[in-house]
N, C-alpha and C positions, 0 to 999 in steps of 0.2 A: 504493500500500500504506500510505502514509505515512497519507494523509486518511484507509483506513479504522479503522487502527489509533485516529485522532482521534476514531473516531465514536463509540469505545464508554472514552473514557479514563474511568475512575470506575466498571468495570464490571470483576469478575472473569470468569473463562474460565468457573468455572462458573455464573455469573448469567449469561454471553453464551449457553451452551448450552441452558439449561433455561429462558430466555427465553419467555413465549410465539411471540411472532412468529417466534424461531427453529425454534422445534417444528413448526409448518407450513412452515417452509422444508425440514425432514429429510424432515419426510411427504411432501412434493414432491417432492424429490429421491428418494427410494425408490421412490415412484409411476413418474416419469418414469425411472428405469432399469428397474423391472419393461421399461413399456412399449416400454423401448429392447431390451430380451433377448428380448423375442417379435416383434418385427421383426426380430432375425436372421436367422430360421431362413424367413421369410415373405418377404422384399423384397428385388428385388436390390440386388447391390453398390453403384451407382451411387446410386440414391434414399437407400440405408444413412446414405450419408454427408451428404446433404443432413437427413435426417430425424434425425441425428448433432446437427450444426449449431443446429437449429432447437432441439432438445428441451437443447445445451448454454447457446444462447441465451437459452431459458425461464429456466431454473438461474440466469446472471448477472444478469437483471431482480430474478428472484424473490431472490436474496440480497443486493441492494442494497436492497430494498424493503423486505425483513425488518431490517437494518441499520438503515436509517430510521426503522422504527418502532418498535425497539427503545431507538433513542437518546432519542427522542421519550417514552415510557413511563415510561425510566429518568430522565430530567430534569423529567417530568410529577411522579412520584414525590417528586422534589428539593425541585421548588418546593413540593408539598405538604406537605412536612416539615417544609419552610422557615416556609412561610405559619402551620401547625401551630405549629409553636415560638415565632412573634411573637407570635400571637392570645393562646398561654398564656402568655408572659412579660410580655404589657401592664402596662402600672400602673394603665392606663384598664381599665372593667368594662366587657364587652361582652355584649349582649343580643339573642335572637333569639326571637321569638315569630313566629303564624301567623297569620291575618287574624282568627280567634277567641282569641286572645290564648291561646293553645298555646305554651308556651317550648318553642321546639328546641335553644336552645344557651346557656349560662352559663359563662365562664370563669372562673378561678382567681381574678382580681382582684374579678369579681361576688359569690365567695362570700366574700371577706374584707369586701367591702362592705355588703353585705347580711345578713353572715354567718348565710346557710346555706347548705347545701351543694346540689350541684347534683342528685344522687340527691329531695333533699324538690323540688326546682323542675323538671327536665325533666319533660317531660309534661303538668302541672300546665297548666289553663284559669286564670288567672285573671282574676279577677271583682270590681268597685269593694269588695265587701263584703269581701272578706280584708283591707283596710285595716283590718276589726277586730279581724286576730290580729294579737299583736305580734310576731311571728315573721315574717309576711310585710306588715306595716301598710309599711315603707320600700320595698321591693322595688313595689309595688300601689301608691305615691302617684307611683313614676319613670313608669311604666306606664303611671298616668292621673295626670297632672299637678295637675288642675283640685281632686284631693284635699289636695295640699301644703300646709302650711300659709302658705306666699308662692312666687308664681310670676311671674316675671319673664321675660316673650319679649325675645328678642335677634335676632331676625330676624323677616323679615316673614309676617304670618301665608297659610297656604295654597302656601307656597313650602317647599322643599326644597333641604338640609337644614332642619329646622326645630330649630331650639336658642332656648332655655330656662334660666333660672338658676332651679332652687331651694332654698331657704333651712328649715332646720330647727333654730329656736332651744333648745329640747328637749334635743336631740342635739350641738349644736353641729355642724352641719353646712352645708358650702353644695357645692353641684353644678350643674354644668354640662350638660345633655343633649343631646345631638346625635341626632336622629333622620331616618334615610330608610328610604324605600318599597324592598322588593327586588321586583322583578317576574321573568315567566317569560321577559323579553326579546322578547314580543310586547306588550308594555303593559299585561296582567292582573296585579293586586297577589295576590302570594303572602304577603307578609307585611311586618316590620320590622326592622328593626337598630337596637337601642342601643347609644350610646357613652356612658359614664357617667364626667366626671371628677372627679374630689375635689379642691375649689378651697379647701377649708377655711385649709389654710397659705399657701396665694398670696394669699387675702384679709386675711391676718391679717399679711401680710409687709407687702401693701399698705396695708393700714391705719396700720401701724408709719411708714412710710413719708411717709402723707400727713399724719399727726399729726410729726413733725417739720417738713414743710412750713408746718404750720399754725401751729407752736410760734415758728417762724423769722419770719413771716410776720407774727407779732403782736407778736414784738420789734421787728419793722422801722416796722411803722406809726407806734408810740408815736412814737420820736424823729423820724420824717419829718413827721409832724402837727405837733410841737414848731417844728422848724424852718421848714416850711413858713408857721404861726402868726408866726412872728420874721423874717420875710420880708416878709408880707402888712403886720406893724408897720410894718416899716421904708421899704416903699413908698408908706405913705403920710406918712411924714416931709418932710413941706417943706425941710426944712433939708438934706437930701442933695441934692448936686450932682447936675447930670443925667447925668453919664458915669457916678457912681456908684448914680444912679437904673436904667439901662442895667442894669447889673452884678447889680442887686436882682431885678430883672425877670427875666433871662434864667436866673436862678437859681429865682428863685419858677415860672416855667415848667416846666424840669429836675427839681424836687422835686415839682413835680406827676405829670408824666409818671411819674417810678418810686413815688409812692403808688399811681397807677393800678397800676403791674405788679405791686406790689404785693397789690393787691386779687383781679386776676384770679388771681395765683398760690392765693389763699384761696379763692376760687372753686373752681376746678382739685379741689384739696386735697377742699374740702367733697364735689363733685361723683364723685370719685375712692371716698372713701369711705361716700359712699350717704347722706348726711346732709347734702343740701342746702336740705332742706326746704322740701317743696313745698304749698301750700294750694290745692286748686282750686275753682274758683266758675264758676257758668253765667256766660256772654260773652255782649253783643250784640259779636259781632266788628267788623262796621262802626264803630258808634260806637267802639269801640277803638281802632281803626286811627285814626280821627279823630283823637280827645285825643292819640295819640305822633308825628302827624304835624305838627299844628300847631304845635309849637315849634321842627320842624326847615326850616318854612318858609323865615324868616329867613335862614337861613343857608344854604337853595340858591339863594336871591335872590341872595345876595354873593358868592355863588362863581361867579353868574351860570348856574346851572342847572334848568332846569323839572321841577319834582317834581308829581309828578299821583297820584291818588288816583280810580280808576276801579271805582266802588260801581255795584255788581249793581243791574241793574233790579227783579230779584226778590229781596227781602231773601233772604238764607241761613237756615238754620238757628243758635241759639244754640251756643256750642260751651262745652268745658269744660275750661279753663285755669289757670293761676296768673297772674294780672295781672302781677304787680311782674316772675318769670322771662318772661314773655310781652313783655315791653318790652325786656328785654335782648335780646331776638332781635332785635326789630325795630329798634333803637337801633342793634346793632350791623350788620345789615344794611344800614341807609340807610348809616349813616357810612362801609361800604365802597364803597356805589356814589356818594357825596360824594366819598370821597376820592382813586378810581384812575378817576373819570369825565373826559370830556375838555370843553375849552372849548366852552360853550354845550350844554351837554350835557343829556341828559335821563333821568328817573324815572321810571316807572310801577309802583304798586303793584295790586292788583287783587287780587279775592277770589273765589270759583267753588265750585259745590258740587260733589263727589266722586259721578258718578254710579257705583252698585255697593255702597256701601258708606256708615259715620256719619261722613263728615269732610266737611270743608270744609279747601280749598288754598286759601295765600296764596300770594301770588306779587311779587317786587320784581327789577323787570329797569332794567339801566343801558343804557347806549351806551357805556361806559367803556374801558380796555384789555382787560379779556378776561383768561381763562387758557391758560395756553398751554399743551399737550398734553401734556409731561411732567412738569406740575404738578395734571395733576387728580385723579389717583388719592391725593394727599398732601394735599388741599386741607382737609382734616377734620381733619389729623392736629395735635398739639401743638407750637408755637412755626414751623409750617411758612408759609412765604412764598413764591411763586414771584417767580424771576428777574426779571421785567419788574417786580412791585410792589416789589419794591428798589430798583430802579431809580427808579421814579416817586416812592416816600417812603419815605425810608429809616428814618423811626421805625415803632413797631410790636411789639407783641408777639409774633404769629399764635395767642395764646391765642381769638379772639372766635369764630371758627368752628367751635373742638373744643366750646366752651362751648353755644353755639349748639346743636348737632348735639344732645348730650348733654342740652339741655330739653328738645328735641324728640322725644327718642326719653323721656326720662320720663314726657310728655305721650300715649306710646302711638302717635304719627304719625313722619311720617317725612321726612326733609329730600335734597333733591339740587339738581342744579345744571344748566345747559345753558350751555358759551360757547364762544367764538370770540376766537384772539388781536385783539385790534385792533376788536370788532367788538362786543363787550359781553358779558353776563352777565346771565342769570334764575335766579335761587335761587327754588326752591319747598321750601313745608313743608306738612306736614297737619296739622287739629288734630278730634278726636272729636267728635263731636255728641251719644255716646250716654257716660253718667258709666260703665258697664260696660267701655267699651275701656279706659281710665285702668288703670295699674299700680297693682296693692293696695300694694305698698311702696316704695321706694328701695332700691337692693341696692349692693353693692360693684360697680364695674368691674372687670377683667383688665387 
């Protein structure tokens, strides 16, 4: 009694009664006693009470069943009220259109965002051209992107979710789009879902944010250049004893090291706030790759490791980069498989055309330590280091990777990784062959 009483808690006596599923349980039960009062007077005694049985036995199926789906109804209900109540209290605008761009759904945050109201927008086809009322010109540029005045992909293109930062200086606006496909659950597209977020103050926190970084960052350099300057003097003074020559040096080393951290923190900062400034120029990528490789020879010779440079039979495509960002990739790439590679170790870089698409993949694989599995999801992320490269050199920022990542995706291509603890590491990137895939601007990060 206990569990059925559980089944309907949240339910009055007369929502349990007037139920649907209960109302076919009464008609049932009315049904199956007619049918029991005309087998009275028809059947003997003995079958009575078998066909008693049976027809009370119906009655208990049939009112548990009814129970059941009456619990089921009433919490179907719940959740829908529930699910009801989030959608309209979002702070994010959420949008629903049909594969002819039919809005079916605009919630309360849509209409302060776009503001109008959803009465002018349900129903509504829209069409690139209402980009010329100014009434629906915002609403028609989320819609179709490509109208925006800056549009920035943040994920990769043809993949799902597909998100989008656009940018409306106008307005003072910037948003974030999040879009997927709804289908009917056999795989035929019914239509779309937008998430529309308004990243206007988190851009503007963060910009606050990296402009102190930047402020801090260039009070630091003056005096560490100073000093570092009054170092490089002093070392080369004859007249300083060599313990105290020692002393100069390990110092002129140290002030080097945090000018670099320095630097990368300005990096960061610039990168962070969209104003890193990027100039791109057609690449013969190979020759590229040459000029940045050549001065890091030297110095896999001394560390006693073969660095190799394995140029396509078939020249590549030119591609479309920023040289000076395009070396800090690569700069910083070799120096990590330099520096967590293993005695007599080795380098292969290589270059390959992207078949399907305008890129061209580089590729720079070590034989080194490796990353170890619970470091690889973090391996992008800002100041991060896995366990073992601690281990192996304990200086280090882990700014070179986030840095890395972030040309790369400004460049419109895309960077990832394949390793093995103990066994090595290949970093791949992509980089455009066509000046169209290239992002029209620099945007802010999240």
């Amino acid at each position: 009694m206990k569990n059925i009483l559980q089944r309907f808690r949240g339910l009055s006596a007369k929502e349990y009664f007037v139920s649907p599923a209960m109302r076919i349980f009464w008609i049932l039960i009315l049904m199956l006693a007619s049918i029991f009062t005309v087998t009275i007077f028809f059947v003997p005694l003995e079958f009575l009470v078998i066909i008693g049985g049976f027809l009370l036995l119906i009655s208990i199926i049939t009112f548990f069943y009814a129970a059941g789906l009456t619990k089921a109804l009433h919490q179907a209900d719940l959740e829908k009220g529930e699910l009801r109540s989030i959608i309209f209290n979002l702070n994010d605008a959420l949008l629903v259109y049909d594969k002819e761009f039919k809005v079916l759904f605009f919630n309360p945050a849509a209409e302060r965002l776009f503001k109008v109201s959803k009465d002018q927008v349900l129903g509504r086809v829209l069409k690139p051209q209402d980009a010329q009322d100014p009434n629906f010109r915002l609403l028609t540029q989320v819609v179709f992107p490509s109208l925006a005045p800056v549009m920035v992909p943040r994920s990769e293109l043809g993949v799902y979710p597909q998100i989008i930062d656009l940018s409306f200086q106008e307005e003072d606006l910037e948003l974030r789009v999040t879009t997927n496909p709804v289908d009917d659950g056999k795989g035929n597209l019914l239509g779309f879902v937008k998430v529309i977020r308004d990243r206007t103050r988190d851009v503007a926190i963060l910009r606050s944010k990296s402009e102190f970084v930047t402020i801090a960052s260039h009070q630091l350099r003056g005096p560490l250049t100073n000093i570092r300057w009054a170092l490089e003097t002093l070392s080369q003074d004859e007249r300083i004893p060599q313990d105290a020559q020692e002393i100069v040096k390990n110092a002129l080393s140290a002030g080097g090291e945090l000018l670099g951290i320095v630097e990368d923190l300005l990096m960061v900062a610039k990168i962070e706030e969209g104003r890193f400034g990027y100039h791109f120029e057609e690449l013969d990528i190979v020759a590229f790759l040459e000029k940045v490789l050549a001065p890091v020879l030297p110095q896999a010779r001394a560390l006693g490791i073969s660095l190799y440079f394995d140029k396509p039979s078939d020249p590549p495509p030119h591609v479309f980069a920023d040289p000076e960002k395009l070396t800090m990739v690569m700069e910083n790439l070799i120096d990590n498989a330099l520096r967590y590679n293993v005695e007599n170790g080795e380098i292969v870089v290589r270059v390959d055309r992207v078949e399907g698409g305008p890129f061209v993949q580089v590729s720079v694989r070590d034989t080194g330590i490796g990353i170890p599995d619970e470091g690889k999801e973090k391996i992008f992320t800002k100041f991060y280091r896995s366990r073992n490269a601690l281990k192996f050199k304990t200086d280090g920022t882990g700014l070179g990777l986030y840095i890395a990542r972030n040309i790369i995706r400004s460049h419109g291509g895309k960077i990832w990784f394949s390793s093995e603890e103990n066994r090595g590491t290949v970093f791949y990137f992509t980089l455009p062959t066509e000046r169209s895939v290239l992002p029209p601007k620099e945007l802010p990060l999240e």
